[in-house]
C-alpha positions in Angstrom: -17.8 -1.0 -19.1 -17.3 2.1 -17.0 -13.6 2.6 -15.9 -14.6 3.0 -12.6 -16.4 -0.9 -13.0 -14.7 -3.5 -11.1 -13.1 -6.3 -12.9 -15.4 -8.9 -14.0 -13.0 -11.9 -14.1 -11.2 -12.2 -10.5 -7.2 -12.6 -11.4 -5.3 -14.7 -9.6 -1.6 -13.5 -9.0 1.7 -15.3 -8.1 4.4 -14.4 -6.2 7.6 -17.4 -7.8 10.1 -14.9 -8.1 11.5 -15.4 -4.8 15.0 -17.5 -3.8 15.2 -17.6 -0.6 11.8 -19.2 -0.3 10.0 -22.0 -1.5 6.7 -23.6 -0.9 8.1 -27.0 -1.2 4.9 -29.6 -0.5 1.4 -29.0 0.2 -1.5 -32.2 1.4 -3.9 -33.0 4.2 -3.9 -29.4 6.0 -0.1 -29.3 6.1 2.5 -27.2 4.0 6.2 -27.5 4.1 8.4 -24.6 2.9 12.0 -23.5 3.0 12.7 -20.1 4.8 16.5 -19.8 3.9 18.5 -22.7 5.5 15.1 -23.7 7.4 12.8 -26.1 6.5 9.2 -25.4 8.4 6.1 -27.6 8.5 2.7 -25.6 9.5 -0.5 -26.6 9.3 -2.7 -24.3 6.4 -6.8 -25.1 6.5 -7.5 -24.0 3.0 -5.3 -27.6 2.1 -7.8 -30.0 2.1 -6.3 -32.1 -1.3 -4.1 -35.2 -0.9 -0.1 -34.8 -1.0 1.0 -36.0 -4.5 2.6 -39.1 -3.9 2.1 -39.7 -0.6 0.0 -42.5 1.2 -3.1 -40.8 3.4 -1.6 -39.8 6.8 1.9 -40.9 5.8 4.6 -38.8 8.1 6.1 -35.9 6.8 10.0 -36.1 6.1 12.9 -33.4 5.7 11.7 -30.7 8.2 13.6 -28.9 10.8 10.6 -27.6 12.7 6.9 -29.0 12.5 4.2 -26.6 14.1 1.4 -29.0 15.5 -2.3 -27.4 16.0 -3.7 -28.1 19.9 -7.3 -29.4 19.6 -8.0 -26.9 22.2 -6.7 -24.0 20.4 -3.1 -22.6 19.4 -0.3 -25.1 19.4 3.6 -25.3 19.5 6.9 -25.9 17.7 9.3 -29.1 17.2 12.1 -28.8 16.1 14.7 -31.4 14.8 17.8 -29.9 15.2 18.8 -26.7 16.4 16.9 -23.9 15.0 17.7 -19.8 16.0 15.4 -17.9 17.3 15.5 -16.2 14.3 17.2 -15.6 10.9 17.1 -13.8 7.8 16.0 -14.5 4.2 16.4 -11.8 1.3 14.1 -10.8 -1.5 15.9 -8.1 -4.8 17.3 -6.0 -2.2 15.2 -6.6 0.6 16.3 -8.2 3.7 13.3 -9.3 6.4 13.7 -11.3 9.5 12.0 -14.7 10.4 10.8 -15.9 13.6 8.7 -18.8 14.1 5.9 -17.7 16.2 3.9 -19.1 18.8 0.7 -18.7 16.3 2.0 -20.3 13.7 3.4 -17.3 11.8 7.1 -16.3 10.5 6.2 -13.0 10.3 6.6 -12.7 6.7 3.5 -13.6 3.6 6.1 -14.4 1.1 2.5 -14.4 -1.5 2.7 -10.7 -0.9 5.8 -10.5 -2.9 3.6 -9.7 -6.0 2.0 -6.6 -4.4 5.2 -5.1 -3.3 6.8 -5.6 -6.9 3.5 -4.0 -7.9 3.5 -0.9 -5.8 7.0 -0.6 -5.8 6.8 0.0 -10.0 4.2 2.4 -9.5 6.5 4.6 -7.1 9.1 4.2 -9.1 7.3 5.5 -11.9 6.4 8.7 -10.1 9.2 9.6 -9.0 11.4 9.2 -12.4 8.2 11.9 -13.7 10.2 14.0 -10.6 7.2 13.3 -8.4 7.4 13.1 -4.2 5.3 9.9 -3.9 3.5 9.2 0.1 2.4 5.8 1.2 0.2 4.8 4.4 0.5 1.5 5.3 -2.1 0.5 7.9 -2.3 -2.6 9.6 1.3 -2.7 8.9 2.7 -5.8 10.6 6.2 -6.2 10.4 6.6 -3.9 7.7 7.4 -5.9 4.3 5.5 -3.2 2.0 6.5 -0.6 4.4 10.1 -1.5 2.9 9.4 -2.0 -0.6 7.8 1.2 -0.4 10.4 3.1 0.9 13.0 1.5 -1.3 10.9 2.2 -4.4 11.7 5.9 -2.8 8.3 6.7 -1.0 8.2 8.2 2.3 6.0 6.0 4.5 3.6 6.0 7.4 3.8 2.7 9.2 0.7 2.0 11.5 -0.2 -0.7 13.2 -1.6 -1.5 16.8 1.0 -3.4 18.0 4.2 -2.1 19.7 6.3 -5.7 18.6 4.7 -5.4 15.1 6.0 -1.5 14.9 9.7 -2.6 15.9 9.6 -5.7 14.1 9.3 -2.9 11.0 12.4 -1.2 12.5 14.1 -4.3 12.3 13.3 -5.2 8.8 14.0 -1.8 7.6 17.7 -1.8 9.3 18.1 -5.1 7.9 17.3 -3.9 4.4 19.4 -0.5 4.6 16.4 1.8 4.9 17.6 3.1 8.4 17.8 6.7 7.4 14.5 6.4 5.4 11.7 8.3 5.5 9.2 6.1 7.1 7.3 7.0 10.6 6.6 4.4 12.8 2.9 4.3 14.8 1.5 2.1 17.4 -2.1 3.3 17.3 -5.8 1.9 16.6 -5.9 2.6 12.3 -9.1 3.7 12.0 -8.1 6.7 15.0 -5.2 7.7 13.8 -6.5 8.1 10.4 -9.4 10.5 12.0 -6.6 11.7 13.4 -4.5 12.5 10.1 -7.4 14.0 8.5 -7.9 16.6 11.6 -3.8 17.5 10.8 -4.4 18.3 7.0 -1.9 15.3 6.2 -2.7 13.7 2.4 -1.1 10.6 0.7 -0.7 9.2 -2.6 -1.0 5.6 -2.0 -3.0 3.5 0.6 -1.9 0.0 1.6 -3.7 -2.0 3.9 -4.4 -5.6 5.4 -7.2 -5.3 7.6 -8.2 -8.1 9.8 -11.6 -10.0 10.9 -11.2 -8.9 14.5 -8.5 -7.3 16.2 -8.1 -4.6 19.4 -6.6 -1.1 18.8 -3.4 -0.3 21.2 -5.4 0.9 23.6 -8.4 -1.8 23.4 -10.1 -0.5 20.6 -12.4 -3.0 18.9 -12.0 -4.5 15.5 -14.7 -5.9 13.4 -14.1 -5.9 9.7 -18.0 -5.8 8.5 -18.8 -3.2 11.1 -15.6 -1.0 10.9 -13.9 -1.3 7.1 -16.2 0.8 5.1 -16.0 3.8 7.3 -11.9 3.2 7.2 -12.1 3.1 3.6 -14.0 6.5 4.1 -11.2 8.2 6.1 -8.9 7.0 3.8 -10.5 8.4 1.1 -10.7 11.6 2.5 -7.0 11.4 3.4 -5.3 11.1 -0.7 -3.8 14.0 -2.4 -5.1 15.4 -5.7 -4.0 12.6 -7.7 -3.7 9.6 -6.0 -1.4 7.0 -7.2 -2.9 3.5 -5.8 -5.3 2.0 -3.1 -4.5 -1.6 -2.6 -6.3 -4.2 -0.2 -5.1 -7.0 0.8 -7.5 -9.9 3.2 -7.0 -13.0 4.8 -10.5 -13.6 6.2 -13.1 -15.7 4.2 -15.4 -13.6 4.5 -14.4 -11.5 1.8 -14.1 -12.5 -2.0 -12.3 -10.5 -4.6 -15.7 -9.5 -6.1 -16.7 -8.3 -2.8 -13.6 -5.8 -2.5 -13.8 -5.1 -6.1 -17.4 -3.6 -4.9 -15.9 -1.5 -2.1 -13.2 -0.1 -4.4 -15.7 1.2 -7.3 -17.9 2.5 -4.3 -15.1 4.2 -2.8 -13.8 6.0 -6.2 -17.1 6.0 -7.9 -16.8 8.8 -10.6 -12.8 9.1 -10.0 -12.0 6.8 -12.9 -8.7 5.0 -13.0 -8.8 0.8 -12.8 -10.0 -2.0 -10.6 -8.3 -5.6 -10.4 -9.0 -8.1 -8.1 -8.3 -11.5 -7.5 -6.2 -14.1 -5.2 -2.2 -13.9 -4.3 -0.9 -17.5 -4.5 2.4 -19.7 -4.5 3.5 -22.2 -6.5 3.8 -25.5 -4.6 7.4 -27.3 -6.1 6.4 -30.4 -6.1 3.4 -30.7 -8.9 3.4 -27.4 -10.1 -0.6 -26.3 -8.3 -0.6 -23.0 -6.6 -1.6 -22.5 -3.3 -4.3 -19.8 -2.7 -3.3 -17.0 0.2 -5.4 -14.6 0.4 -7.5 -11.8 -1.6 -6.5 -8.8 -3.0 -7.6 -5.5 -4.6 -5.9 -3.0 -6.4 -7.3 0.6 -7.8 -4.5 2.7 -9.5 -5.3 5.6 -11.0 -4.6 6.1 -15.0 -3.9 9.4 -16.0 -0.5 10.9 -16.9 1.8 11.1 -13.3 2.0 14.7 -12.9 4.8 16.5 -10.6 
């Protein structure tokens, strides 16, 4: 098989390294997991299996704030007892803040713990060879691999469209000691500021991105994800250094499978070499031991020696 090739068997990944968090229960579209001191309920469509033990329909227990879904759309928080408007959990040296959001979201995909082990070994690893390693993160959101990035001693552009998203980052960064950093912050559409990037000259080692199925640019800017991510994955292209390090995707949208971002990565580096994985990011549920699938991911890293 040419090294180029994408894998041919999907691998699924699992992020159970983490203390702070657990994915306690999963059954009938509901998952219950503890963020620190807080236990969360939230509603999860891929969870269409029976909870173990549990009578269908029977009420959930032990939760200190249950998110219910509106049958018109959105939905909103209860909460037990007292809950902050936000807190802290920690992962290795990383601190990142959690707020229970209107849509559902924390602001944290604890699965994605496995990526930034991954990337952060692989910057690591270039700069003990005495290399100066940069990242762009696009699609950014509150900056979790923008962190292990820069603490893995990268200097990072964070980009993403929204201004909350951008200081969220901040935030999380502070939090985890990586003030002083090396790590610009953007509010911009991605797919513009790379243009962008490439009319400068810039050039990066590493690419990280999560692009969604729609979404608006900051000033309006139209997302779609089969219309829009090829010619991203163009400009990124166009914007790595000699000898790139990594290119790693990550998607939450169904209409993508592993294979299918497998394809775009040996499209994109056709004739380059290096390796392709793909796969699912998962969690272990605690209480019988399945996973829980989270999302897609792929990975091209390049393998030759890490020159200076």
């Amino acid at each position: 098989m040419p090294a180029s090739a994408p894998a041919l068997r999907p691998a699924l990944i699992v992020a159970d390294r983490w203390r702070d968090y657990e994915l306690l229960d999963c059954g009938d579209g509901l998952k219950q997991e503890r963020w620190g001191s807080y236990t969360l309920v939230r509603p999860d469509p891929q969870i269409i299996w029976p909870r173990a033990g549990a009578a269908p329909g029977a009420k959930w227990e032990k939760w200190d704030g249950f998110y219910h879904r509106s049958e018109t759309g959105g939905g909103k928080w209860e909460f037990r007892r007292p809950v902050p408007d936000h807190w802290t959990i920690g992962y290795g040296a990383l601190t990142f803040k959690i707020h229970p959001t209107s849509f559902k979201h924390t602001g944290l995909f604890p699965e994605q713990a496995v990526n930034w082990d991954w990337a952060g070994a692989k910057i690591k690893a270039a700069r003990q060879a005495g290399r100066e390693v940069s990242v762009l993160n696009l699609f950014g959101y509150t900056g979790a691999a923008t962190c292990a990035a820069a603490a893995a001693g990268a200097n990072v552009c964070h980009v993403d469209a929204a201004e909350g998203m951008v200081k969220w980052c901040r935030e999380n960064a502070a939090l985890s000691g990586l003030s002083a950093a090396p790590i610009r912050y953007i509010t911009d559409d991605c797919l513009k500021f790379a243009r962008r990037e490439i009319k400068r000259g810039r050039k990066y080692d590493a690419v990280i991105m999560d692009p969604p199925t729609y979404g608006r640019g900051s000033t309006g800017e139209m997302w779609r994800l089969e219309d829009h991510l090829w010619e991203l994955l163009l400009e990124c292209r166009a914007l790595l250094s000699e000898q790139p390090l990594f290119f790693l995707i990550n998607a939450y949208t169904a209409r993508l499978s592993p294979t299918v971002v497998a394809n775009l990565l040996a499209a994109l580096f056709s004739g380059r070499g290096g390796q392709i994985t793909a796969g699912e990011v998962g969690l272990p549920i605690k209480t019988d031991g399945k996973t829980l699938p989270c999302g897609i991911y792929g990975r091209w890293e390049d393998g030759g020696e890490i020159k200076k």
